[in-house]
C-alpha positions, 0 to 999 in steps of 0.5 A: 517486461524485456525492456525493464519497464513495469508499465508502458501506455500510450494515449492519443487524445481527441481533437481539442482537448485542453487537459487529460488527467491520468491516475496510476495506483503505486504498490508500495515496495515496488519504486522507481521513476515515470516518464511521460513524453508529452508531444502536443499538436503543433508544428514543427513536432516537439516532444517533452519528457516529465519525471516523476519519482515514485518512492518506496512508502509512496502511500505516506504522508507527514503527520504531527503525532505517533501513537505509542499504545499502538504494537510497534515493530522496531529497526535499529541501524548503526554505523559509519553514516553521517546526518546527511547520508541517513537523512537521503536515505529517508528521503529516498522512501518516504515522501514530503521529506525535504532534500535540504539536511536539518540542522538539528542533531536528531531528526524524528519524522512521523508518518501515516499510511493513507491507506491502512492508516498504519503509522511510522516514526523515523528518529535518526542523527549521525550513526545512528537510526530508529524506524517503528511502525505498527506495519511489519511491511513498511519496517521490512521495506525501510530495512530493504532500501537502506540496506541497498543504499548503504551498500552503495556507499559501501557503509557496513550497516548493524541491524537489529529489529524486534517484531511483534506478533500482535502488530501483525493481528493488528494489520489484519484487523485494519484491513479486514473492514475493506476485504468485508466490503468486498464481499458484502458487495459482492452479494449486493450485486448478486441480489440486483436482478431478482429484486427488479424481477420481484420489483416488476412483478409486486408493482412496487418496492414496499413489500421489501426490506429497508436493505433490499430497498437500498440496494435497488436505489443504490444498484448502478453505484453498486455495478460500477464498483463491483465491475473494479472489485477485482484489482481492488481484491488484487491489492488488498490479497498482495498486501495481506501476502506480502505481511504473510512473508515479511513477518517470517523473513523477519524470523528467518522462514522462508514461507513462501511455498504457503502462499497458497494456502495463504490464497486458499483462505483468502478466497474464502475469508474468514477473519479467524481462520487467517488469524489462525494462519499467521499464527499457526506458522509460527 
C-alpha cells in the first residue's frame, strides 16, 4: 500500500446502532499499531483516535509451566544490555507482560500459542537472555525484533541458537489436524447435493450411513465454514511456509525459490510427503 498501511477499512454504521464489534486476524511476525477514528453522530462533528498495538507473538499468552520433553530450540544473547532494556524488548513481542521492570535479577516468562499450542520460555537478567521454544518460527521472530531493537540502541548483540530438526516434524504434526479438517470438509460439501437428491428420491434419509446422515443434519454449518475455508487454508499455508524458510535461515540457506515446490505439495497434502520435504532440503 503507497501510504504504508497494511489495512485501511471504513464502516459507517446504520441508524441506531449503540455498538459495533469488529474482529481482525493478526499474522504473527507481522506487528505494528491500529487506528481507529471513532466519529459518533452528534453535533458539532467530533472524531476520537483509539490505538491499539499489535505485537510481534500476538497469538501468546501467559502460562505457569513449560514443558521440557518438548524438542526445543534455543537462542542466546548477550551483551551490554540492562534488566530494564532486554525486559522492554520482551515486552515489545510478547503480550500480558507488564511494562514495569521486576525487581528480581532473573526473570523467566512462560508462554503458549493459542493457536498452535507451541510453547515459549523466555529467562533474562542483565546481559544476558535465553528463548526456547518448540516453534522455530516464534525463536526466528524473537531473534528479528530484538536484533532490531537492539540496533536501535546501538548495543552489539552476540547470538547464538541450536535448532532442532525433530521440533520442526514437531510443528507440522500440530498443524497437521487443522489442514485434515480442511480437507475432509472440503469433501463433506462436495457430498451435500447428491445426498438431498438421494434424499429426495428414497423419501427418507435410513437408507443412508450414520456419516452421510450427519453431513445432511450438519449441512448448513458445513456450507458456512466451507465459504471461509479459503483464508483459513491461507493461514495455515503461510505458516507452514514461514517454518519451511526460518528453519533454513537458521542454517544459512536461503530456500526461498522452493517455495513452490513447498505449495505444490501443499496443495495436494499428504503429511509424509511434506515430512520428506523439510527434510530432504536439509
Amino acid at each position: 500500500v503507497e501510504s504504508g498501511n497494511y489495512l485501511l477499512a471504513t464502516y459507517r454504521c446504520q441508524p441506531n446502532t449503540k455498538q459495533l464489534q469488529l474482529k481482525i486476524r493478526s499474522i504473527e511476525g507481522q506487528y505494528g499499531t491500529i487506528q481507529a477514528y471513532v466519529t459518533p453522530r452528534v453535533q458539532p462533528k467530533v472524531c476520537q483516535l483509539r490505538q491499539y498495538f499489535v505485537k510481534p507473538l500476538s497469538l501468546h499468552q501467559r502460562v505457569h509451566s513449560f514443558d521440557e520433553a518438548r524438542p526445543t530450540n534455543t537462542l542466546k544473547l548477550g551483551g551490554h544490555f540492562s534488566l530494564a532494556e532486554i525486559h522492554s524488548w520482551v515486552c515489545f513481542c510478547l503480550p500480558e507482560v507488564p511494562e514495569r521492570v521486576p525487581s528480581d535479577d532473573q526473570v523467566t516468562l512462560n508462554f503458549r500459542s493459542t493457536f498452535l499450542d507451541t510453547q515459549l520460555e523466555c529467562n533474562y537478567k542483565k546481559a544476558e537472555a535465553v528463548f526456547k521454544s518448540d516453534n522455530v518460527s516464534t525463536i526466528s521472530i524473537i531473534k528479528d525484533v530484538v536484533s532490531k531493537k537492539a540496533t536501535e540502541r546501538k548495543i552489539n548483540l552476540n547470538l547464538s541458537y541450536d535448532i532442532s530438526d525433530e521440533s520442526v516434524s514437531h510443528t507440522l504434526a500440530l498443524l497437521h489436524p487443522k489442514l485434515e479438517h480442511q480437507l475432509l470438509l472440503a469433501k463433506k460439501v462436495q457430498l451435500i447435493d447428491a445426498l438431498k437428491e438421494l434424499e429426495v428420491h428414497e423419501g427418507s434419509r435410513e437408507c443412508m450411513v450414520p456419516e452421510y446422515q450427519e453431513i445432511l443434519d450438519n449441512a448448513d454449518q458445513l456450507l458456512a465454514e466451507f465459504k471461509l475455508q479459503p483464508s483459513h487454508l491461507e493461514r495455515l499455508h503461510g505458516m507452514i511456509t514461514d517454518l519451511f524458510i526460518d528453519k533454513f535461515k537458521f542454517k544459512g540457506t536461503n530456500v526461498k525459490s522452493k517455495v513452490p515446490r513447498l505449495m505444490s505439495v501443499l496443495d495436494d497434502y499428504d503429511f509424509d510427503s511434506l515430512i520428506q520435504l523439510f527434510a530432504g532440503e536439509s
